[in-house]
VOBA-1610 file (N, C-alpha, C; in pm, whole numbers, padded with zeros to 5 digits, always signed):
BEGIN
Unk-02385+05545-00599Unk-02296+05436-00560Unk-02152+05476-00594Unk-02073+05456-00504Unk-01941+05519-00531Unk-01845+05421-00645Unk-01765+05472-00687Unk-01683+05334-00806Unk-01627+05241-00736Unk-01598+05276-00603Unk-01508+05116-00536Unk-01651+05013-00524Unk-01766+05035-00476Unk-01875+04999-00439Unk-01916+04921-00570Unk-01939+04984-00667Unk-01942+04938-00838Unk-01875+04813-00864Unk-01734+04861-00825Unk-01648+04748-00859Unk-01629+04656-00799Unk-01744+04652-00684Unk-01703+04509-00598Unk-01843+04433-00634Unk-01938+04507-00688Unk-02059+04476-00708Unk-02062+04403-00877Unk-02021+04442-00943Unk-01931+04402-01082Unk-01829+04256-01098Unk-01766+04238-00970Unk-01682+04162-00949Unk-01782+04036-00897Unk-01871+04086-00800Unk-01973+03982-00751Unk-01980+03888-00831Unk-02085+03992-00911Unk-02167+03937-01033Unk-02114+03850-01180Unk-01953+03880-01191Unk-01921+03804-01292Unk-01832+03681-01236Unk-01902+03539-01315Unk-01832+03431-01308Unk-01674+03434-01320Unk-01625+03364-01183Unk-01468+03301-01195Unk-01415+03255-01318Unk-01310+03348-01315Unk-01210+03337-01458Unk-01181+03163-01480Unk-01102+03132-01569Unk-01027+02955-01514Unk-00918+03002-01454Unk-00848+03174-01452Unk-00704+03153-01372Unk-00748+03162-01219Unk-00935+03231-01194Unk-00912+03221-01021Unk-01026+03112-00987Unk-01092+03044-01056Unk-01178+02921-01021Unk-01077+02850-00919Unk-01144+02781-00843Unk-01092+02729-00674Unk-01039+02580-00773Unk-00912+02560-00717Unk-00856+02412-00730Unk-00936+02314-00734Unk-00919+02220-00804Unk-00988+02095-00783Unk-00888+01967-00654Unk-00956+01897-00612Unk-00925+01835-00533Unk-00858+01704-00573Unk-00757+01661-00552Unk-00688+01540-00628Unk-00631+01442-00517Unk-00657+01329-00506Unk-00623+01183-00381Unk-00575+01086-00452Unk-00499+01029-00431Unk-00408+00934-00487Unk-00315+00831-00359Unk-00415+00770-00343Unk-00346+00621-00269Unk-00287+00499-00313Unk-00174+00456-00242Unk-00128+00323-00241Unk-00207+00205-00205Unk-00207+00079-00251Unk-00311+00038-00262Unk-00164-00109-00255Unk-00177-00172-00104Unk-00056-00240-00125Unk-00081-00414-00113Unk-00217-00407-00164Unk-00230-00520-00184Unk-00211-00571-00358Unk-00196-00473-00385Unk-00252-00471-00577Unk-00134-00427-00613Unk-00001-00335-00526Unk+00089-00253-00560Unk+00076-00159-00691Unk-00057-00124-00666Unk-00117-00013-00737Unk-00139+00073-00698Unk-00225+00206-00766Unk-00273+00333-00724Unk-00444+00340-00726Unk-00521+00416-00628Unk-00639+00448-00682Unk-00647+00559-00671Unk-00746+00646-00733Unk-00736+00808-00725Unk-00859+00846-00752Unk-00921+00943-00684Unk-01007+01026-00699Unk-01009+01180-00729Unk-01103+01186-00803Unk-01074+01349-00845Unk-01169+01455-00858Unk-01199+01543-00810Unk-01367+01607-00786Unk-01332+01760-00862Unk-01371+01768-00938Unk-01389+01906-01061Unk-01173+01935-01051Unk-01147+01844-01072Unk-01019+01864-01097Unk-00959+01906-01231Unk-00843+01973-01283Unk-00814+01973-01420Unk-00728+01849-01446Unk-00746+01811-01570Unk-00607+01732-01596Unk-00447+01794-01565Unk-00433+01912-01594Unk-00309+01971-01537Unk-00317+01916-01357Unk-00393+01949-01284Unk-00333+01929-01127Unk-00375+01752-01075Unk-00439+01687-01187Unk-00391+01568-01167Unk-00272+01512-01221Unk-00258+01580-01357Unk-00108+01497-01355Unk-00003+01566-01268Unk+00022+01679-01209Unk+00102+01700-01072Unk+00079+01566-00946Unk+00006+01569-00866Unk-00036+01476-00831Unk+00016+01314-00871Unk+00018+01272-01004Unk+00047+01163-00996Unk+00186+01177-01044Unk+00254+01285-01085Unk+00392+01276-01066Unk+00482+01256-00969Unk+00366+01341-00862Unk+00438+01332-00717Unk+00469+01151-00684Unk+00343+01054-00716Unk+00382+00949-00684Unk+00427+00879-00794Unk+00445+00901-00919Unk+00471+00748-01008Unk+00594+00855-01067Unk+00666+00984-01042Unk+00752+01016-01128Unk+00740+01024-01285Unk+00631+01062-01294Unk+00615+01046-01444Unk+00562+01228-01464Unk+00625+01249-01595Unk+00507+01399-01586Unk+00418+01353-01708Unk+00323+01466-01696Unk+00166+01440-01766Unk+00209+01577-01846Unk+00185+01617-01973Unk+00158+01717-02058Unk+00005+01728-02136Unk-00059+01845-02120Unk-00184+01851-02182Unk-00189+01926-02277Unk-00233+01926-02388Unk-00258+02035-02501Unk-00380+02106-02452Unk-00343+02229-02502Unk-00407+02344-02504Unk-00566+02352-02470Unk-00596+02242-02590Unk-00770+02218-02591Unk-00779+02142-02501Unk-00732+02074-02450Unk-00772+01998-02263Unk-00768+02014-02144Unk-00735+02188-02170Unk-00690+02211-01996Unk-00783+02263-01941Unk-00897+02347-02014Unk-01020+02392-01920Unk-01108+02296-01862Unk-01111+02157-01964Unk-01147+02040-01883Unk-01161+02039-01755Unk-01262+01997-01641Unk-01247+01925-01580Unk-01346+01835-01523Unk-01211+01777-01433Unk-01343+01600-01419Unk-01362+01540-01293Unk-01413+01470-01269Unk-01477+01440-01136Unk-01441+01230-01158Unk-01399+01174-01074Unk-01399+01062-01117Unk-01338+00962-00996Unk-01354+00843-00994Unk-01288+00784-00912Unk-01242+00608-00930Unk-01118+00612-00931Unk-01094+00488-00991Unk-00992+00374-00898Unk-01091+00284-00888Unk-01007+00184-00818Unk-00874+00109-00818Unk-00779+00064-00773Unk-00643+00043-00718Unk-00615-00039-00872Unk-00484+00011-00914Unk-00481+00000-01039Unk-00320+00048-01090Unk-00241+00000-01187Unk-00103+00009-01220Unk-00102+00139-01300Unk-00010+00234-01238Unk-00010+00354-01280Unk-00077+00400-01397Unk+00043+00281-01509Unk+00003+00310-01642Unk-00129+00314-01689Unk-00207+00215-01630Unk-00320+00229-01687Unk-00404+00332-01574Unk-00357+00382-01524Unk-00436+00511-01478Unk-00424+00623-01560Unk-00283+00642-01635Unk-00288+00749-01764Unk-00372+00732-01876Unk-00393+00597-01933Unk-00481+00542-02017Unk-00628+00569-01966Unk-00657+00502-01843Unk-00778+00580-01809Unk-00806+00710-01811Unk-00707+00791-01817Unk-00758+00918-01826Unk-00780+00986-01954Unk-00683+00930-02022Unk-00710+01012-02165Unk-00822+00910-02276Unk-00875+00826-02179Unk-01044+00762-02236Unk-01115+00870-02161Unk-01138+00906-02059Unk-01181+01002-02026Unk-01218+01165-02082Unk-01078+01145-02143Unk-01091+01297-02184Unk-01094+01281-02341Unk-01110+01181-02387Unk-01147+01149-02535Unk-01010+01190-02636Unk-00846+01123-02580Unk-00763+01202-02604Unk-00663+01072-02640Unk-00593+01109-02733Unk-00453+01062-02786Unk-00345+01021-02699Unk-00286+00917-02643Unk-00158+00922-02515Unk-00110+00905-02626Unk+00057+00909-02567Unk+00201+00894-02660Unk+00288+00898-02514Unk+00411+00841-02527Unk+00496+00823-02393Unk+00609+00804-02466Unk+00703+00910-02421Unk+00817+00942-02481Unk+00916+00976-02313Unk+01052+01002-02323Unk+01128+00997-02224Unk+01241+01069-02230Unk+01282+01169-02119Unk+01349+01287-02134Unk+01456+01241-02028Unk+01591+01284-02062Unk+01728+01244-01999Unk+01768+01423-02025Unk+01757+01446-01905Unk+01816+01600-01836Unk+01936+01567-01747Unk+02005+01634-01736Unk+02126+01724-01638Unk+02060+01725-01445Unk+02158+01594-01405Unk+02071+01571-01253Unk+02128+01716-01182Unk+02017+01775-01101Unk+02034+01913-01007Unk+02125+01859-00943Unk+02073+01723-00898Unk+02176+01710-00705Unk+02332+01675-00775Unk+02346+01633-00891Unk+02511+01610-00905Unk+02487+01463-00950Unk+02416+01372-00874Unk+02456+01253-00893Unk+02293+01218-00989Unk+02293+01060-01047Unk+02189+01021-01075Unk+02109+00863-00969Unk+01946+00904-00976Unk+01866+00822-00893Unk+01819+00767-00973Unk+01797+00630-00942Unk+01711+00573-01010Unk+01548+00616-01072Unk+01528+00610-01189Unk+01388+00627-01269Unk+01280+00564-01220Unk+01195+00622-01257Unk+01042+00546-01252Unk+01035+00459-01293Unk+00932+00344-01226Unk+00921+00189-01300Unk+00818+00217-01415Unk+00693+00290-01397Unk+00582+00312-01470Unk+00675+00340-01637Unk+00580+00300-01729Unk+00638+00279-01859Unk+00783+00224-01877Unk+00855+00171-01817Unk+00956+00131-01838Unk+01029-00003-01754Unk+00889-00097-01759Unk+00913-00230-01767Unk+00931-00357-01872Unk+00931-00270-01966Unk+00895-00386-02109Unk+01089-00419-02112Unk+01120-00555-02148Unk+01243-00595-02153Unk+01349-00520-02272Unk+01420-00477-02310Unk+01502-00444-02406Unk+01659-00512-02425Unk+01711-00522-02562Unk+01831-00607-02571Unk+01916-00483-02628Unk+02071-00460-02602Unk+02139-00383-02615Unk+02291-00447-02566Unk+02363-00448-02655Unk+02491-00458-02604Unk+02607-00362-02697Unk+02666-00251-02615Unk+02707-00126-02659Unk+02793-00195-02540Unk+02944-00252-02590Unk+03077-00323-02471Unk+03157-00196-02507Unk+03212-00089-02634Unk+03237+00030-02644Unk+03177+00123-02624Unk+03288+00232-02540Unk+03192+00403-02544Unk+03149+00404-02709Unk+03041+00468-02681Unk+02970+00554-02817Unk+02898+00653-02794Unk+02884+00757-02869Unk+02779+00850-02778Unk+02649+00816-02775Unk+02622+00907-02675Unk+02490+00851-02638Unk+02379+00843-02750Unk+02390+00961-02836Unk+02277+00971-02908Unk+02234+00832-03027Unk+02415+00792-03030Unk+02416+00674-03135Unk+02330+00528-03052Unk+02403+00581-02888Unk+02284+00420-02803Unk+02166+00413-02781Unk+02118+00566-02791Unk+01985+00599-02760Unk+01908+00505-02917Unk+01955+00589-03019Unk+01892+00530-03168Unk+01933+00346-03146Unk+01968+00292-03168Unk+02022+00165-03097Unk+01913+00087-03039Unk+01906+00208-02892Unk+01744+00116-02769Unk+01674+00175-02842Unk+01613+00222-02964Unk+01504+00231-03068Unk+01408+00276-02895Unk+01415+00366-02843Unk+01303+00453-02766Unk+01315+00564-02773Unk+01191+00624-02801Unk+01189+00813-02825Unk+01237+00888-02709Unk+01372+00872-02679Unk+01429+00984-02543Unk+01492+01131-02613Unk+01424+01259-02530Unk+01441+01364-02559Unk+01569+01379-02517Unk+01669+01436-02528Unk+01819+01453-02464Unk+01789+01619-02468Unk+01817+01648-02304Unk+01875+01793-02285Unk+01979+01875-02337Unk+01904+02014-02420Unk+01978+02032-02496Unk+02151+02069-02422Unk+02251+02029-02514Unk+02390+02041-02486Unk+02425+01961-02375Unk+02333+01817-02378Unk+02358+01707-02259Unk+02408+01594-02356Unk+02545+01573-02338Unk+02622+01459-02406Unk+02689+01372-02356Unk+02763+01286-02455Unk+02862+01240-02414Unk+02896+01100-02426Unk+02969+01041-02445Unk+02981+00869-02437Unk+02893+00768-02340Unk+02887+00665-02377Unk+02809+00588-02286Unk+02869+00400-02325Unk+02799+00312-02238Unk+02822+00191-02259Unk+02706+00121-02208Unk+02640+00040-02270Unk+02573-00058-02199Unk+02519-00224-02250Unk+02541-00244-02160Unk+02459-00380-02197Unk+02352-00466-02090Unk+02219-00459-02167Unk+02109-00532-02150Unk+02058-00588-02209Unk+02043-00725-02187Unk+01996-00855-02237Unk+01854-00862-02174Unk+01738-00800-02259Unk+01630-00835-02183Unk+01613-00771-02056Unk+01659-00721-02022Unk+01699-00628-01912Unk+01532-00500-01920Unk+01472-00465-01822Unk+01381-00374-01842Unk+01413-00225-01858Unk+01341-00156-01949Unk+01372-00028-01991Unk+01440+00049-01896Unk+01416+00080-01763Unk+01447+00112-01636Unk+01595+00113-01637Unk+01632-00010-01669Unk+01760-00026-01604Unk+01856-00003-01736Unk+01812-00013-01850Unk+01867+00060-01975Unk+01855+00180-01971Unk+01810+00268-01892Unk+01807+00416-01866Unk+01862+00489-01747Unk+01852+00385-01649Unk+01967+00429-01544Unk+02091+00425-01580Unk+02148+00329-01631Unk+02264+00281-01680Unk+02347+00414-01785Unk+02244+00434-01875Unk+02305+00578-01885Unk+02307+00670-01863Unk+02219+00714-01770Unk+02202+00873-01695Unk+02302+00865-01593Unk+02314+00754-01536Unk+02490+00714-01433Unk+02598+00748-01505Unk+02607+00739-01605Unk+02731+00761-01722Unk+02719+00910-01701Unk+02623+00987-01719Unk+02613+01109-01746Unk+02595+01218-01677Unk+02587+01133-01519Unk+02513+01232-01441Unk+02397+01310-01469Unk+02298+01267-01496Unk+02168+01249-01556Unk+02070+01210-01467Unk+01968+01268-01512Unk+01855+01193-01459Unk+01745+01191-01570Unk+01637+01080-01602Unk+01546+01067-01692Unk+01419+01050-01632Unk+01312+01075-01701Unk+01171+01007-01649Unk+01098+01021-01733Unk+00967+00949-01768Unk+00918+00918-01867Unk+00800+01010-01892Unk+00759+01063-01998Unk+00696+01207-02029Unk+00524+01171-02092Unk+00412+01185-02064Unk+00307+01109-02105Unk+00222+01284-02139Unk+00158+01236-02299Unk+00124+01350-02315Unk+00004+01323-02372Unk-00088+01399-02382Unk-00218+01374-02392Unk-00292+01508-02509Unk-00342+01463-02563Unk-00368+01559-02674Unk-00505+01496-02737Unk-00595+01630-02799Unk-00745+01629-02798Unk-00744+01535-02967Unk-00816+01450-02964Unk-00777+01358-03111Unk-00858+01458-03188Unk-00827+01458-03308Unk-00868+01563-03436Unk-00925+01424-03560Unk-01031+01412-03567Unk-01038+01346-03712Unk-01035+01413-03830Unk-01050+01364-03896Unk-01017+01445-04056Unk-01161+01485-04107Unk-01287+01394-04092Unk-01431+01371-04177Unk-01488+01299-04066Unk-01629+01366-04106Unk-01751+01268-04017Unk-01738+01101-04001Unk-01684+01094-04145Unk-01693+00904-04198Unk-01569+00908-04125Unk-01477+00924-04073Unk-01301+00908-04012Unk-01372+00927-03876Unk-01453+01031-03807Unk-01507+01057-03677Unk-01556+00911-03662Unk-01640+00871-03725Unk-01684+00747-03684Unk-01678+00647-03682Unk-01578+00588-03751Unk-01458+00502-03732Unk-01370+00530-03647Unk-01332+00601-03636Unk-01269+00597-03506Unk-01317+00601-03371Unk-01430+00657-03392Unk-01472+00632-03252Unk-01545+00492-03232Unk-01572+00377-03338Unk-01587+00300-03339Unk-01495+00180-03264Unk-01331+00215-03336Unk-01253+00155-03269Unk-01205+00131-03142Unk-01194+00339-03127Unk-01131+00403-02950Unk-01236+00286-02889Unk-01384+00299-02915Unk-01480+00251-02857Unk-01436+00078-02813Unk-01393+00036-02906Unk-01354-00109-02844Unk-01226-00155-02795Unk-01124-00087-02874Unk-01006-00123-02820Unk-00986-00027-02697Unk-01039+00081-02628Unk-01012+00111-02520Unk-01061+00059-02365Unk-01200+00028-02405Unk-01226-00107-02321Unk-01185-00288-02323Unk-01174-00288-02477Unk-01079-00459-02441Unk-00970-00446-02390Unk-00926-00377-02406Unk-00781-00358-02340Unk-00726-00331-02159Unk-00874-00322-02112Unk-00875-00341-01989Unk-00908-00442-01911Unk-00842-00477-01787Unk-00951-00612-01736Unk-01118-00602-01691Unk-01144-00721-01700Unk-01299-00708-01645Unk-01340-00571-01571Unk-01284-00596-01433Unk-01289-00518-01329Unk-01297-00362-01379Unk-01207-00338-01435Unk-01176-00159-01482Unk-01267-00154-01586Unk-01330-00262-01679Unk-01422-00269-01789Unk-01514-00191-01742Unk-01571-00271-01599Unk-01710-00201-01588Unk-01696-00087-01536Unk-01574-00086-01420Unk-01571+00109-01381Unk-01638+00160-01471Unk-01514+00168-01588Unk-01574+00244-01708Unk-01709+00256-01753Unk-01768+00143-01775Unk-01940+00118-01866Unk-01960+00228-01734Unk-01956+00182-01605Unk-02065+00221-01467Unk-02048+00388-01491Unk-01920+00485-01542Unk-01874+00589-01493Unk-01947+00626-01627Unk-01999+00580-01723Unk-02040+00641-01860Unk-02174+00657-01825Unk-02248+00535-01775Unk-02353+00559-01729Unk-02394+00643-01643Unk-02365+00679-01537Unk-02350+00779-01453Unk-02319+00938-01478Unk-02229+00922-01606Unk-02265+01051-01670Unk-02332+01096-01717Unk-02425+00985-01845Unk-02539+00977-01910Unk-02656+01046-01788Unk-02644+00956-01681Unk-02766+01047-01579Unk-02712+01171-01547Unk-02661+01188-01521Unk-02613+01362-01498Unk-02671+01506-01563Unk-02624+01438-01739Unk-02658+01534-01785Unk-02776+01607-01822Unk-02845+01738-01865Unk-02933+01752-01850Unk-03070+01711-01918Unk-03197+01704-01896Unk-03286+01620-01919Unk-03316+01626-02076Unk-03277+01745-02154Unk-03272+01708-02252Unk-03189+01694-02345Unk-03070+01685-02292Unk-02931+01592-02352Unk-02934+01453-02330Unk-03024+01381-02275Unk-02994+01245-02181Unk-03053+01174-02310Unk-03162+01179-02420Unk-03247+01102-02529Unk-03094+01082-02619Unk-03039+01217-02647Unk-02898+01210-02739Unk-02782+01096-02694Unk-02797+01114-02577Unk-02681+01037-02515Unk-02627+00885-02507Unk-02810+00887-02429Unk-02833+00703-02460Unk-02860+00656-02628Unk-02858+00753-02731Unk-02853+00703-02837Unk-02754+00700-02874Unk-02587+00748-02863Unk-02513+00742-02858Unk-02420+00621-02837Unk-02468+00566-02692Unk-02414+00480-02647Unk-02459+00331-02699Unk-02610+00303-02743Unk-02681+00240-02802Unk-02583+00189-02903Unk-02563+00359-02980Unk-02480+00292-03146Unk-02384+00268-03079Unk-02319+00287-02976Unk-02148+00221-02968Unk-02191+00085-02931Unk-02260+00040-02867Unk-02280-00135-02844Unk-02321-00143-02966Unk-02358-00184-03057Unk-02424-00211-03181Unk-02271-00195-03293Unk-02224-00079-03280Unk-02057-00097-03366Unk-01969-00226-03346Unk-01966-00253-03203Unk-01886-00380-03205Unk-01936-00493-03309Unk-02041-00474-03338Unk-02114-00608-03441Unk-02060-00554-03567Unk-02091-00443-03568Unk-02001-00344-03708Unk-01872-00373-03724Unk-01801-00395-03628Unk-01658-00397-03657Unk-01588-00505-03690Unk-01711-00661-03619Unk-01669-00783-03612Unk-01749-00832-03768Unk-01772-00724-03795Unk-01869-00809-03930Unk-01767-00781-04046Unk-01702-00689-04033Unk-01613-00616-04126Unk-01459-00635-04107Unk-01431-00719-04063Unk-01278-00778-03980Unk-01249-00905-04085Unk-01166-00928-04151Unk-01155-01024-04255Unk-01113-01150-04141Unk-01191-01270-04213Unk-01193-01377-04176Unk-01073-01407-04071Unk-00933-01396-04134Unk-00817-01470-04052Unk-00792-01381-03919Unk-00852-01250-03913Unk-00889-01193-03787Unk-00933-01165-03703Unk-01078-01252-03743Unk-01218-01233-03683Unk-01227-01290-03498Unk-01163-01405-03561Unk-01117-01563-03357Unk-01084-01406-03282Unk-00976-01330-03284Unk-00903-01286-03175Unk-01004-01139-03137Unk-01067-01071-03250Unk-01146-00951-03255Unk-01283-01051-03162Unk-01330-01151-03238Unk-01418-01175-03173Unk-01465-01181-03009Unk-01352-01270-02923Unk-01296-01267-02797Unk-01337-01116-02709Unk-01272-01022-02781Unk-01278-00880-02735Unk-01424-00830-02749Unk-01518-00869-02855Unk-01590-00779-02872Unk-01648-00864-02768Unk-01668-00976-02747Unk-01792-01082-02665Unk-01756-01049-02496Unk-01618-00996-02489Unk-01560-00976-02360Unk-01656-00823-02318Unk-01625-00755-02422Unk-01692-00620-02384Unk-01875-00577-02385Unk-01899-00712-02467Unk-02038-00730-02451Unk-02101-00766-02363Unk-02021-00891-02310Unk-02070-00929-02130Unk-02061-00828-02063Unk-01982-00736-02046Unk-01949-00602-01898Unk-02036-00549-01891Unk-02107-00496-02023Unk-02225-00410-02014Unk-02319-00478-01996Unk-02348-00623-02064Unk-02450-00716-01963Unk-02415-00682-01795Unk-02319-00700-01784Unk-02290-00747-01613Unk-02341-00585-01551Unk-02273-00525-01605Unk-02325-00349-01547Unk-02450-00359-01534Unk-02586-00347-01636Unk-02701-00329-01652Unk-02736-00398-01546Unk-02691-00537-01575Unk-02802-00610-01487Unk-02779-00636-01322Unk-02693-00504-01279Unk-02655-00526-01130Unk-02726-00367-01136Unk-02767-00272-01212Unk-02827-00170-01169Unk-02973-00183-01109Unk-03050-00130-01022Unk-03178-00098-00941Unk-03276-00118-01118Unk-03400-00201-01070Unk-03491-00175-01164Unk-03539-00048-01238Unk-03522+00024-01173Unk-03582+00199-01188Unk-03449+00264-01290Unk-03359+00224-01225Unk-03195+00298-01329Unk-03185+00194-01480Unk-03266+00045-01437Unk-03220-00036-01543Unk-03304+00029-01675Unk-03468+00066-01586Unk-03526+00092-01704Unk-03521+00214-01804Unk-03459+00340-01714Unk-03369+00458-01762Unk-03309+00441-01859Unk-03247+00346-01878Unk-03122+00301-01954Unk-03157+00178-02083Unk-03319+00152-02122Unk-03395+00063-02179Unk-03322+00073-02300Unk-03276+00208-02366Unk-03231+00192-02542Unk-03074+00146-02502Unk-03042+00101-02443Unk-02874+00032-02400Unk-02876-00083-02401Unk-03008-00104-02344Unk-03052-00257-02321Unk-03137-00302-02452Unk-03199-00265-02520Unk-03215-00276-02647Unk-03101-00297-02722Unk-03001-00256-02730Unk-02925-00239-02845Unk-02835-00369-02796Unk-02811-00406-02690Unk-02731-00538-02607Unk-02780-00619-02697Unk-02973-00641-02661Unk-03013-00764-02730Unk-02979-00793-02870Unk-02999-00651-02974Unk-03005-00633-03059Unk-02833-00670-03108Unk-02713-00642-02996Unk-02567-00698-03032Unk-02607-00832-03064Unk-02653-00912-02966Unk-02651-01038-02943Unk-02667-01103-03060Unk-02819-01075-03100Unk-02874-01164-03240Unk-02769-01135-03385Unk-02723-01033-03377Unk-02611-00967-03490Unk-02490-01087-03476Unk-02474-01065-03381Unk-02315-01124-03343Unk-02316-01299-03379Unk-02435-01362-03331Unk-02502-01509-03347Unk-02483-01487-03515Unk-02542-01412-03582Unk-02562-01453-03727Unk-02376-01436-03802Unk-02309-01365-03729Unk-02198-01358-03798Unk-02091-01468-03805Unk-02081-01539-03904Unk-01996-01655-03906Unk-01853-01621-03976
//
C-alpha cells in the first residue's frame, strides 16, 4: 500500500477532531406575538449559538474553556431573550453573570444598544461633565470601558431604563456598548457544597420561570433521561427522584419567617412535574415510576411541614 493510500486510510478511520466536526445547526425566530425569540439547536456548541443570538438580541455570549466541547440539541419555545440565556446555562449546568462593555464606535457615530438586559429602571443625575469612569461608578453597573476610551460625560435619568443610561453616554463618546453574558462551568468546593447547591440551582432555576417554560424544562430533562444509555437511565431517574424530594429538604430547613414565599415556589414546581407526568403516554409514565414515586412521596413530606 503506498503512504498516500495509508494516509487516507488512517484519516478514514480516525474520529473528527472538535476543530473539523461539521457545525451544528442554530434557528432563531421572531415570535411576534410574544415579542420574543424561539430557537432550536441540533448538536450545536454553545459558542455558535451564542453567535446566532447575537446576530439577533446584540448581546455577546462568552464560554469558558470547560463548556465549549459541549454540545446540545434543544428546542425552546417563543420566549424574552434574557431568559433564553438563562435557559441555557440551566442547560449547561453553568454560572451566568452580565456585565457591559462601552468600546470606540467603528462607523464614527453611536446606535442605539440592545434592549435585552438593560430594561431595569436606573436613577442618575450627573447636570455636570464628570468623567465617565466617575458616572459609570455612580450607575453602580459593571461596564468594561475600552482600554484608552475616555472622557467627560453628563446625564440624567430618573428611572429611566438602563438602555437609555447607556446610550446617553456612548453619544457623549462616540461609543458604542452592548451587554456581555458569560457563562462558566460552576465549581463546588465539597460533595456536602455539590449538593446543596444543586439542591438550590435545582429550585430556584425552575421557580424562576413561568409555568409554561417550567415544563419545557421538566419535559427536556425527561427526554434526556430516555436517551441515555440503558444502563445510565436506573442512575438518572434516581437522580431526578432526589431532586423532587430536596424541595421538601429545602422547605423543611428554611426558617419560619421564610418559609410563605419558599413555600409558593416549591408547590409551584411540584405541580409542573405533576402536570408533565401526567400528560405523558401510559408506557413513558410508567418508565418514569421512581419520579412518580418520589412526587407522592414530596407530597406527604410537604403536608407534614408546618
Amino acid at each position: 500500500m503506498s503512504a498516500h493510500l495509508l494516509a487516507l486510510v488512517l484519516l478514514a478511520a480516525c474520529p473528527a477532531s472538535e476543530e473539523t466536526a461539521p457545525p451544528g445547526v442554530v434557528e432563531i425566530a421572531r415570535d411576534r406575538t410574544s415579542a420574543g425569540y424561539s430557537l432550536s439547536a441540533r448538536n450545536a456548541t454553545l459558542d455558535e449559538i451564542g453567535r446566532e443570538l447575537q446576530r439577533v438580541t446584540g448581546c455577546r455570549m462568552e464560554v469558558n474553556e470547560e463548556l465549549r466541547k459541549a454540545r446540545f440539541t434543544l428546542k425552546l419555545s417563543p420566549r424574552p431573550s434574557e431568559r433564553i440565556y438563562r435557559t441555557l446555562a440551566r442547560r449547561a449546568g453553568a454560572m451566568m453573570s452580565v456585565d457591559y462593555r462601552l468600546e470606540r464606535s467603528t462607523s464614527g457615530g453611536a446606535a442605539p444598544g440592545p434592549l435585552a438586559f438593560a430594561r431595569d429602571p436606573v436613577v442618575l443625575v450627573a447636570e455636570q461633565p464628570a468623567p465617565v469612569e466617575e458616572v459609570l461608578r455612580r450607575l453602580d453597573v459593571p461596564v468594561e470601558l475600552e482600554e484608552g476610551l475616555g472622557g467627560s460625560v453628563r446625564l440624567l435619568a430618573v428611572r429611566h431604563p438602563l438602555r437609555y443610561a447607556l446610550d446617553r453616554i456612548a453619544a457623549q463618546l462616540s461609543a458604542r456598548w452592548y451587554p456581555r453574558v458569560r457563562l462558566e462551568a460552576r465549581k463546588p468546593v465539597d460533595a456536602e457544597d455539590a449538593e446543596t447547591d444543586r439542591m438550590l440551582r435545582h429550585l430556584t432555576d425552575l421557580s424562576d420561570l413561568p409555568p409554561r417554560e417550567r415544563r419545557e424544562e421538566i419535559h427536556a430533562e425527561l427526554e434526556r433521561l430516555e436517551g441515555l444509555p440503558p444502563d445510565e437511565q436506573p442512575a438518572g431517574l434516581a437522580q431526578m427522584a432526589r431532586d423532587v424530594l430536596s424541595l421538601a429538604t429545602l422547605l423543611r430547613s428554611a426558617p419560619g419567617e421564610h418559609r410563605e414565599g419558599l413555600a409558593a415556589d416549591v408547590l409551584g414546581v411540584a405541580w409542573d412535574y405533576g402536570v408533565v407526568l401526567s400528560h405523558l403516554p401510559r408506557s413513558r409514565r410508567e418508565h418514569f415510576q421512581p419520579v412518580a414515586e418520589a412526587l407522592a412521596e414530596l407530597r406527604s413530606r410537604l403536608a407534614a411541614i408546618r
